[in-house]
N, C-alpha and C positions, 0 to 999 in steps of 0.2 A: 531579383532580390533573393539571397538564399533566406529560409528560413529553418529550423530546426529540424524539419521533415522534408528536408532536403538530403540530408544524412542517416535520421533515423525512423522505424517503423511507429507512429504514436498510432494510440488507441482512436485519438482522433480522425486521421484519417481511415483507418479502417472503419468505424461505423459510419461515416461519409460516404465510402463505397461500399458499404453493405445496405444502406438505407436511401441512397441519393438525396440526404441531406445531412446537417447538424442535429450530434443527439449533443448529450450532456450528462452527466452524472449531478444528482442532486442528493446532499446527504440526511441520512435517518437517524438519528439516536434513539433506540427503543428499549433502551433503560436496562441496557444488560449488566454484567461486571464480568471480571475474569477470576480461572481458579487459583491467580499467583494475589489475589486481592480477599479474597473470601475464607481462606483456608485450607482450603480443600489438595491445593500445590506448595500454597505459601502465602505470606501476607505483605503487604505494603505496592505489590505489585512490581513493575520492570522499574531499575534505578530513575532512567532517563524518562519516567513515565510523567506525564499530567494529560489526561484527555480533555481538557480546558483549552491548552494550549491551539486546540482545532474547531472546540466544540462548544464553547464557553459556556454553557449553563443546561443544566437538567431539564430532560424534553418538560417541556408545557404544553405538548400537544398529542396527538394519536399521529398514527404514521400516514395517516392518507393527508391528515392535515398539512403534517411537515413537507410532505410530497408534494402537495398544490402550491403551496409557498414558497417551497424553491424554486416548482416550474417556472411561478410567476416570474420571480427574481431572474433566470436563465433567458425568460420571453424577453423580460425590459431590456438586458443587455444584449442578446446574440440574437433574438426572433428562432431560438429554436423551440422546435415544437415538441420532439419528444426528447426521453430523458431513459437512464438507468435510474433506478431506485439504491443508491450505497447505503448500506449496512456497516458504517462505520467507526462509532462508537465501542471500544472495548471489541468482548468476544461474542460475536453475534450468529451463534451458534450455542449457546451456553446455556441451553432451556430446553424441557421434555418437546420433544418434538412436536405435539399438537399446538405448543405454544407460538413456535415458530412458522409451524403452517398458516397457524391466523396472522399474524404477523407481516408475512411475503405474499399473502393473498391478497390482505388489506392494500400494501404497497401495488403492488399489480391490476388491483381494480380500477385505480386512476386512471382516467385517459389519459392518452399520449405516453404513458409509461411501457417500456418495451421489453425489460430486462432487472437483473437483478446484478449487483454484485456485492459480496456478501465477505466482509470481515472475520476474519477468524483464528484459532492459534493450531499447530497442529497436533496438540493433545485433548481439540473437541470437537472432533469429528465421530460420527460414528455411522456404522453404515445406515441403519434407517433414514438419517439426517441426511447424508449423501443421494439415498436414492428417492428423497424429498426434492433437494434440488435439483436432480437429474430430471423427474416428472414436468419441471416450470421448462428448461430445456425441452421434453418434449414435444410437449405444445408449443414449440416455436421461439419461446421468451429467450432474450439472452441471456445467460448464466456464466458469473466469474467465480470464481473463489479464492478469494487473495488470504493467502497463510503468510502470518507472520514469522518469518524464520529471524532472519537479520543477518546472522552468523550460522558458519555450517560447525563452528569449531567448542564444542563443547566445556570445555573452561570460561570463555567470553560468555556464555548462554547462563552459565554460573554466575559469572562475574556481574552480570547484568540482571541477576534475578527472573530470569525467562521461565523455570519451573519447569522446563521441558527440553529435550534433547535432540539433537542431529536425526537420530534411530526414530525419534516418532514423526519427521519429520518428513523420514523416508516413506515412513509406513502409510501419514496421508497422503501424500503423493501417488502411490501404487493405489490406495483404493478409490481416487478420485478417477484415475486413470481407467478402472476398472469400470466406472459408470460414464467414462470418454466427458468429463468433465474439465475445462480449462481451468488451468491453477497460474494465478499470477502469485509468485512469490516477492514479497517487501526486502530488503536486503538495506541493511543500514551501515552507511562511510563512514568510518572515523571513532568506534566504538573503543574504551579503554583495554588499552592491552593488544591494538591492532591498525596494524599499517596497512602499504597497499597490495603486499604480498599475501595477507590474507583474504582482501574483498576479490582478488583475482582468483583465490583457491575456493572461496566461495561460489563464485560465480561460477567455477569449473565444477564443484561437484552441485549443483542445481541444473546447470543444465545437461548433465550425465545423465539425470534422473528422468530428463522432459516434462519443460515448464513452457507456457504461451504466452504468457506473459512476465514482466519485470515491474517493478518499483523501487527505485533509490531515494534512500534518504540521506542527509547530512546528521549526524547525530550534533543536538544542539539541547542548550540548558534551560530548560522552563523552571521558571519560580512553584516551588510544591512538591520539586522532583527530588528525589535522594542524589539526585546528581548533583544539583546546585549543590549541596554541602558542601562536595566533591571541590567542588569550582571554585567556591568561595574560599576554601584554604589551602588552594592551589595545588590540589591533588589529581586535577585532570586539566589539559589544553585542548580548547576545540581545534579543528580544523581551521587552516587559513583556508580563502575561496580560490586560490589559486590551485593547492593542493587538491583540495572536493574535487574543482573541475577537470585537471589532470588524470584524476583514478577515476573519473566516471568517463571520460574519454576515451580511457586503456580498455576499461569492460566493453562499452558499445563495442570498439573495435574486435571486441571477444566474443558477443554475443550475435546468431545468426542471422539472418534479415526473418527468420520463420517468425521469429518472438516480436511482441509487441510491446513497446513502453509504455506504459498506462501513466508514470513523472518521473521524472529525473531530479528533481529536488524537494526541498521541503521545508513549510514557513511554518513559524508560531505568530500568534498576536502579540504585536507590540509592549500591552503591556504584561504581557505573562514572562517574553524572551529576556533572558539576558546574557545569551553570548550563543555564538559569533553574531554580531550587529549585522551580517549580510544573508541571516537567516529569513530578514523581518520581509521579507518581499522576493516573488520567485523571478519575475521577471531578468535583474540584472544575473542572476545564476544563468538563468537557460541561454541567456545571450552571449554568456560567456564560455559555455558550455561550445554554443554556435560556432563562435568564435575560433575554439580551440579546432576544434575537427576539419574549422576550411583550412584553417594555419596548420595542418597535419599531411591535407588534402585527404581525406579517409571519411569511412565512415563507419557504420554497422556491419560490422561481417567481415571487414577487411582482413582482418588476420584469424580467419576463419575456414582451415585447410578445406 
């Protein structure tokens, strides 16, 4: 039976063969914001934004709490035992650094937590913060750092209220690079103003830069979002699912087997979504996904001179 990692590198099977069993990612919200929310870049935040749509309510707990109760949650369904700690909530890196030491220590004191990976934009990094997470790296832990880019193309990053540029983009890149830290970049399908010519030039200059990892999302309308205005008086069309898997099919095929996909798609809840209906659940995405690549016969890297 093929299944999706028949085709492509996931995060999954890599800590599978890095630990000879099942980790899992369990997520943290530890009550950050970002500086396109606060002032400080801008206010209201990314068009397309509701952190609801993942997260649905303000922690009620400390982070080691939220940490024991997703393991739980992770034990009931798969029996795995260890986990990353996700830092996924907003920008989680947006705090004087001693803040964020307690913070990923608390997360790390858990048993069975092995790793970190860590949410972030690439206008708040700074090197202290970087050579904060390079230290949990040393000691063995694993360490991600997922930057929100989405677009490499400056206008879209406008268009979308991102607050931040290509150029800094670049610039976290090189200094992450500098403390040999893996940076998975998020990259989002189907943004206003962009077809598949641009998620291909995207993905060409990301991985120009060298990245280890990927993230793809389908850009879809959460209720809350300045996008939904958008939607509702018919000044943006989401993606069909045919399209999404199409242009996420052309990139694998672009992307080299070195990088790892940590998702290929992306769900809101139910009652937050309201278009494209085939957002509400990831499963029928990744299968179709599957689908497309045997019907191709190809995979990751295929057209990867």
């Amino acid at each position: 039976m093929m299944t999706l990692s028949t085709f492509v590198e996931t995060l999954g099977q890599q800590l599978l063969r890095a630990f000879g069993e099942r980790v899992h990612k369990v997520t943290v919200d530890a009550g950050f914001t970002c500086p396109n929310r606060d002032g400080t870049r801008g206010t209201g935040g990314c068009t397309f934004c509701n952190n609801r749509s993942f997260h649905p309510q303000a922690p009620r707990a400390g982070v080691a709490e939220q940490v024991r109760a997703g393991m739980a949650c992770v034990a009931r369904r798969t029996h795995a035992r260890k986990v990353i700690a996700y830092f996924q909530t907003y920008t989680n890196t947006y705090a004087p650094v001693s803040e964020l030491e307690r913070l990923y220590d608390e997360a790390l004191a858990v048993p069975g937590v092995v790793g970190l990976s860590v949410g972030t934009r690439p206008d708040c990094l700074s090197e202290p913060i970087v050579a904060l997470l390079a230290s949990y790296q040393a000691r063995g832990f694993v360490v991600w750092v997922e930057l929100g880019l989405q677009s490499s193309f400056d206008e879209t990053l406008k268009r979308v209220n991102r607050g931040h540029s290509f150029a800094e983009y670049q610039a976290a890149v090189a200094l992450l690079h500098t403390y040999a830290l893996p940076v998975c970049t998020h990259l989002i399908i189907g943004l206003p103003g962009e077809g598949p010519m641009h998620a291909r030039e995207t993905l060409a200059r990301v991985l120009a830069l060298g990245v280890a990892g990927l993230k793809f999302h389908p850009l879809h309308v959460v209720r809350g979002s300045r996008l939904a205005h958008d939607w509702r008086r018919h000044a943006f069309e989401p993606l069909a699912l045919g399209d999404y898997v199409s242009t996420v099919a052309d990139l694998i095929e672009r992307t080299p087997r070195r990088v790892v996909f940590h998702r290929l798609t992306g769900t809101a809840r139910a009652a937050l979504l309201l278009a494209p209906a085939w957002c509400s659940g990831k499963w029928r995405v990744l299968n179709a996904i599957t689908q497309e690549l045997a019907r191709r016969q190809t995979r990751q890297g295929a057209l990867v001179s």
